[in-house]
N, C-alpha and C positions, 0 to 999 in steps of 0.2 A: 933387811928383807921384809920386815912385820910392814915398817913404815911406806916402802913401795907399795905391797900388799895391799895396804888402806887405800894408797895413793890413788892406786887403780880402780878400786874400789869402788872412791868418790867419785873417779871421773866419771865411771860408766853410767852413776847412777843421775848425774846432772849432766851425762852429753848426749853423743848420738844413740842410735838403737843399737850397741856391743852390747859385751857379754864382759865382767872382769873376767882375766886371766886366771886360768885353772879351777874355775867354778864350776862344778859340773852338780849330778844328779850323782844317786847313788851308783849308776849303772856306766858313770863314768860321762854321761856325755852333757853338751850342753844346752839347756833349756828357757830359751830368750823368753817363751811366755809366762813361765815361772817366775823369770826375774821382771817382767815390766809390771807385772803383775807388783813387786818387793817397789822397785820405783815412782809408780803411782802414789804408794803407799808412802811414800814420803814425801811427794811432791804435794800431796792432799792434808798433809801436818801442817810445812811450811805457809802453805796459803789461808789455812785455818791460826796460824800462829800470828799471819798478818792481818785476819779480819781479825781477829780480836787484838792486837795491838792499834789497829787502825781507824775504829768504827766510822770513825765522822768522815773520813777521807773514802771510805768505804757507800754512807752514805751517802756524801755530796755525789759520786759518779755513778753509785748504780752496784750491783755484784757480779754482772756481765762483763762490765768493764773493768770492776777492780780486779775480778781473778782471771781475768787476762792479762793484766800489768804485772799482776804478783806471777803467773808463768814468766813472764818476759823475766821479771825481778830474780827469781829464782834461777834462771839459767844462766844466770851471770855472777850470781853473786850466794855462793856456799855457803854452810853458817860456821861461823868463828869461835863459837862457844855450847857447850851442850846444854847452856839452860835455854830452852827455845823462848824463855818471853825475851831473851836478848835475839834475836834473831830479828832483824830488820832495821837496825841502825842506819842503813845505808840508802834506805828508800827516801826520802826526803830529796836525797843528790837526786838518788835513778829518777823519780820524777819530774826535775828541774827538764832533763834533757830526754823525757819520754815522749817522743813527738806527738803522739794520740792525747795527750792531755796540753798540747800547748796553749790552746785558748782558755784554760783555765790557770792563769797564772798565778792564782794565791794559796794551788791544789799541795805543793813543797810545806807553805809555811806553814797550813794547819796539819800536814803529816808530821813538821819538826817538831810544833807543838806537843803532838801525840804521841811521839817519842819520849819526849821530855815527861809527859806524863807519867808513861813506863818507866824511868828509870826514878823518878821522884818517888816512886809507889817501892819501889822494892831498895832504895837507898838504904844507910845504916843510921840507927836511932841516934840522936843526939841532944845533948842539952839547946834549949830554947833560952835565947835572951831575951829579957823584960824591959819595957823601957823604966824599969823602977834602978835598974842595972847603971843605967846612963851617968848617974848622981855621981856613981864612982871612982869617974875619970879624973886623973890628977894631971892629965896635960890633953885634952879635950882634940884640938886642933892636931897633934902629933900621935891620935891611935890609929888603928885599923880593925874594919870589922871582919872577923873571920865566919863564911857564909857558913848557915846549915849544911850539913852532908850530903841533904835534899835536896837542897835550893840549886836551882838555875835561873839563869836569864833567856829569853830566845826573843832575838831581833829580827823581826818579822816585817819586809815589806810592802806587805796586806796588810787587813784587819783582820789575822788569823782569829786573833784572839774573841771579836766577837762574833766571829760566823763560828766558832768553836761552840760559845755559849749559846748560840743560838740551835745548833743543833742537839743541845742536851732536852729539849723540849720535843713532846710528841709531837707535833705541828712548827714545824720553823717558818718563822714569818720573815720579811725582805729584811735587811739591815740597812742604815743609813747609815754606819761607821765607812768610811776611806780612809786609805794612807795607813802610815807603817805603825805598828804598835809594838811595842816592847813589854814581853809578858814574863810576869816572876809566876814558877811553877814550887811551889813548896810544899814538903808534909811535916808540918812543926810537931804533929801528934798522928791519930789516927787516918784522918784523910788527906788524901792530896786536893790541895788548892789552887785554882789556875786566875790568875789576879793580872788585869789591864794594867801595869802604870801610867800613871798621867804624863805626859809630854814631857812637861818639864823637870819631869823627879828620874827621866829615863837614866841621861848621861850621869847622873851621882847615882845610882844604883847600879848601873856598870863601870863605874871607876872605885868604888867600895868591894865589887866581886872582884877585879882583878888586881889589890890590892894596895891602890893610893890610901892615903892616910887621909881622915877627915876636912881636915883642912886642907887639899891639896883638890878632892873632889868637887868640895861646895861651892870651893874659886872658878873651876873650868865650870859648874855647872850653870852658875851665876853668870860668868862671861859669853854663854850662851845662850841663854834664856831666861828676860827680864823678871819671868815671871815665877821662875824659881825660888823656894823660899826653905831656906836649910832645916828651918828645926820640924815645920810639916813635914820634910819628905823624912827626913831621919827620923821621928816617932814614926813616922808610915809604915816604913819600912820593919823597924822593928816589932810594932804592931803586928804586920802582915807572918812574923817566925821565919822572915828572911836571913836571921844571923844566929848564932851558935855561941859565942864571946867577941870580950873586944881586946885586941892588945897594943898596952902598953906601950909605949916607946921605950928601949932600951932593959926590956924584960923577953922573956924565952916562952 
């Protein structure tokens, strides 16, 4: 009964102009301007929960148009979780196929970025590996790096990543970056970092997060890119507080 209750609840408050079931005033009856008044009032969280998740996505369109997307965004898509900085996971898709933004096609991958930023930001603390760590490997070729709790990848086909950095400046100037960049989002400590990998360091940094072993990564990354060079990108990497520890082969 509770669970319908809410059920109804929600619907009213993200659908048409109803009223939930048995919601009345004191006097018994019921009061739609009372309650649009209570739906406004949520509807004005969620969109303020996505300009500040969003700034830069927010920037690049305008706030005319971003909070008309985030209305559209919101009547479609309920929040799943009662922390609201989780609230908007989903916008990255909703924009892919938001017709009003289709001439902006790289508008997804600096909102996934942005995303990634949120969840990088409020992740759980964890140990940082050094590359002083590395010495300690007794079968080198047979470990796996196990990623920060922070760290992500986001494979982006724009230059999210520098039209990101470019709008962290009061004045953003044109960028010369194209084509697809693969960005590591990490907080090894205090802040979150948002870091371009180089071309060739991408494919062994996504085959190290999704769990190949050293030697298994540098091979496919080498057979794909001459110009890949294993021990640069793996001090890079670990440089950047992209890993947590390393394990062993045949250890728990």
């Amino acid at each position: 009964m509770v669970a319908t209750s809410q059920a109804q609840f929600a619907a009213a408050l993200f659908g048409p102009e109803t009223m939930p079931l048995g919601l009345t005033t004191a006097r018994g009856e019921a009061d739609q301007s009372r309650f649009a008044v209570y739906r406004n009032n949520v509807s004005v969280a969620l969109i303020k929960a996505l300009e500040g998740r969003f700034p830069v996505t927010r920037r690049i369109v305008g706030d005319v148009f971003f909070r008309a997307m985030a209305h559209a965004f919101i009547a479609e898509n309920k929040p799943k979780s009662p922390l609201i900085f989780e609230y908007g996971d989903a916008l990255p898709s909703f924009i892919e196929n938001f017709e009003p933004a289709a001439g902006l096609s790289y508008l997804a991958d600096v909102a996934r970025l942005e995303a990634g930023w949120t969840d990088a930001y409020h992740a759980a603390e964890g140990p940082v590996l050094a590359a002083s760590d590395l010495g300690a490997m007794r079968q080198p070729m047979q470990c796996r790096f196990i990623a920060h709790p922070s760290a992500m990848l986001v494979k982006c086909s724009h230059p999210a990543g520098t039209i990101w950095a470019a709008n962290q400046l009061a004045e953003v100037s044109p960028i010369a970056a194209s084509g697809a960049e693969t960005i590591l989002i990490v907080r090894p400590f205090a802040d979150v970092h948002v870091h371009i990998l180089p071309v060739q360091d991408a494919l062994f940094a996504e085959r190290l997060f999704t769990g190949f072993n050293l030697g298994d990564a540098g091979q496919e990354a080498l057979s794909r890119n001459d110009h890949f060079d294993f021990g640069t990108a793996l001090v890079g990497l670990v440089a950047l507080g992209a890993f947590a520890a390393i394990e062993e082969k045949g250890t728990t």
